[in-house]
N, C-alpha and C positions, 0 to 999 in steps of 0.2 A: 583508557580512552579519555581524552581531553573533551570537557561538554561547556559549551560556552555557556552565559547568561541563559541567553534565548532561549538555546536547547533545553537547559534546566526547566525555564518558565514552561516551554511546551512538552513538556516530559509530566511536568507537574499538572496541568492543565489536560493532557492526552488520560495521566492516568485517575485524575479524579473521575473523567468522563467513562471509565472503564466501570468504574466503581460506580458510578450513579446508576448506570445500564446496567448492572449484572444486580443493584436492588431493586428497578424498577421491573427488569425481567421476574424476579419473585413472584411482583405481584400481576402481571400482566404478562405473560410470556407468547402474548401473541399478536405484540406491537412490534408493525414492521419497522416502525423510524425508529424506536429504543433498539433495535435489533441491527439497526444499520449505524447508528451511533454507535454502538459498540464493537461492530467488524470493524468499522473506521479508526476507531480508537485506537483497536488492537493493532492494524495496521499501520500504525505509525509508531503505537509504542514498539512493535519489531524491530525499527530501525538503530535502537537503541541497545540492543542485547547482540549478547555474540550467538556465534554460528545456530547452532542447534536452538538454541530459545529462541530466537528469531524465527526460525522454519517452523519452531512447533507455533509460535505466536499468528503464524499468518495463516496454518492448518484455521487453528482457530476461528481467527479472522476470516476464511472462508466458511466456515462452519456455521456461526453467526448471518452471515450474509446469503447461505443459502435455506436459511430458516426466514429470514425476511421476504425471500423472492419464493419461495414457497405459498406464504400469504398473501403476497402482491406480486405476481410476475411482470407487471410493468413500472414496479418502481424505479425511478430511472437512477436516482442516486445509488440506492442497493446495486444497479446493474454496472455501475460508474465506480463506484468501489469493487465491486467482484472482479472486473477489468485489472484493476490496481492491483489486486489480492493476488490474481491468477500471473501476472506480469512478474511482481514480484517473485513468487515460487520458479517461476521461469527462469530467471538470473539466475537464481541460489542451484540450479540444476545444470549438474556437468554437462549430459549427454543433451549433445542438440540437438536430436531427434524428440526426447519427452521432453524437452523445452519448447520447440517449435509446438508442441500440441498444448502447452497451457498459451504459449503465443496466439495459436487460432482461438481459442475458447476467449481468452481475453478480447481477441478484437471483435468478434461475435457480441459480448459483453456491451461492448464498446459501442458497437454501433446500433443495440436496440437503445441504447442509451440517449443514442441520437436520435433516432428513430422517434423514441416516446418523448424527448425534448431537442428540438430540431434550432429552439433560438439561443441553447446552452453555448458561449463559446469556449465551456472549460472542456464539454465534453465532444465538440468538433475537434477542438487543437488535439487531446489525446487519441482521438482514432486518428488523425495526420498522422501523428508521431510515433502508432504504435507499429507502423510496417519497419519503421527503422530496428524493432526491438532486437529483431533474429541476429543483424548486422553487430548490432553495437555487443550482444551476449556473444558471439563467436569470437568478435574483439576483446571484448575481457577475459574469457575465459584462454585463446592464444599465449594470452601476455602473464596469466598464469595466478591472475588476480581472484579466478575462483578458487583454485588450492590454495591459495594463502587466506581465504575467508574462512574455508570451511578447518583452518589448522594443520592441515595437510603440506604440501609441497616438497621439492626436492632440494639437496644442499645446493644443486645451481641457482636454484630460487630463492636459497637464504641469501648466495654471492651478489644478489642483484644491485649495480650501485645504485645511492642514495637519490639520484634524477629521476629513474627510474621506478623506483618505488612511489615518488611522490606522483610521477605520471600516472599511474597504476592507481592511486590512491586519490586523486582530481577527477582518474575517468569513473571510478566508483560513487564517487561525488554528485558526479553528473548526472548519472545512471540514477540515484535515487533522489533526486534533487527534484524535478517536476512531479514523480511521485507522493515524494511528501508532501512537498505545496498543496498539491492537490487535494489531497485527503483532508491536511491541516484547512483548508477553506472548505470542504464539505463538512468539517466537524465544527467548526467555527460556527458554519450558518445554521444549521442544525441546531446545537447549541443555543443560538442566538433567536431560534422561533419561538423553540419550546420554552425558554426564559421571556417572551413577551407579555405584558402583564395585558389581563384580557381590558377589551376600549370599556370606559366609563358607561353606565347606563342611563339612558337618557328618560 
C-alpha cells in the first residue's frame, strides 16, 4: 500500500494519540474524553491496516467508546465517533441485513449527537449523509469491492480490467474519505484542548 506524506504524518500523529490514551487510561480509566481520544484514534489508525486488523481495530474502537458513553451518555463526541465506529463495521460487513443494523445504531448515534449539540455542523452533515450508507454499501459490495477487501474473491474478479478496479478503488476512497476527515478533526480538536496551557493567574 502506497502512504503518501500526509498519510504518514497522520498515521504518526493518530498513533502517538493511541499511545498517550492507553497511558493516560492507566492512570485514570474513567476519563470519558481520554477514552474518546482513543476510540477516535483507533478509528482512524483502522484505515490504515488490512482486512482483519482493521475489523479487530474498530471492535476496539467501539469498545473504547462504549466505556466513555457509559460514563457520560451524553457525550456528544463519543456518540459522533460511535456513529463513525458503527458505520465503519457496516462496510466491512457482506451481509446487508447485519449491515443495515449497525447502519441504524449508527444513525441513532448520530443523531443524539445532534440532539446533545444541535449547532455542530460536522455532526448535522453526517446524520444527512448517513441515510445514503445502506445505498452506497450494496454499491460496493455489488461491484465486488468487499471480497477483494476482505482477500477473498472470485477469478472473475481477479479478470476485472484495470478501469475498473480503479473505479472500485475511488468509490472505496470515497466511502472512507468523510469518515476520516472527520475523526481526523475530532482528534485534532481534542488534542488540541487537552494541550492548552492553563490562562495566566492574575
Amino acid at each position: 500500500m502506497d502512504v503518501s506524506q500526509d498519510d504518514f504524518d497522520r498515521l504518526l500523529l493518530m498513533e502517538h494519540a493511541r499511545k498517550t490514551a492507553e497511558a493516560n487510561y492507566a492512570r485514570n480509566p474513567l476519563d470519558a474524553d481520554n477514552l474518546t481520544k482513543w476510540g477516535g484514534a483507533l478509528l482512524e489508525l483502522s484505515q490504515f491496516q488490512s482486512f482483519g486488523d482493521s475489523k479487530n481495530m474498530i471492535q476496539e474502537a467501539t469498545s473504547k467508546l462504549t466505556e466513555a458513553l457509559l460514563i457520560n451518555p451524553s457525550k456528544h463526541d463519543a456518540l459522533w465517533c460511535m456513529g463513525n465506529a458503527l458505520t465503519s463495521h457496516a462496510f466491512i460487513t457482506p451481509d446487508p441485513d447485519e449491515a443495515k443494523g449497525y447502519f441504524d445504531k449508527a444513525h441513532e448515534c448520530f443523531q443524539k449527537a445532534v440532539d446533545e449539540d444541535p449547532e455542530n455542523e460536522i455532526y448535522r452533515k453526517t446524520l444527512e449523509h448517513t441515510g445514503k450508507a445502506p445505498e452506497l454499501h450494496m454499491e460496493i459490495h455489488r461491484h465486488g469491492l468487499g471480497q477483494q477487501a476482505m482477500g477473498g474473491g472470485s477469478s472473475a474478479s481477479s479478470n476485472v480490467k484495470g478501469a475498473k478496479k480503479k473505479k472500485s478503488s475511488d468509490l472505496k476512497y470515497d466511502m472512507f474519505g468523510w469518515v476520516i476527515l472527520a475523526v481526523g478533526i475530532v482528534a485534532w480538536v481534542g488534542m488540541a484542548k487537552s494541550n492548552i496551557p492553563p490562562p495566566p493567574s492574575i
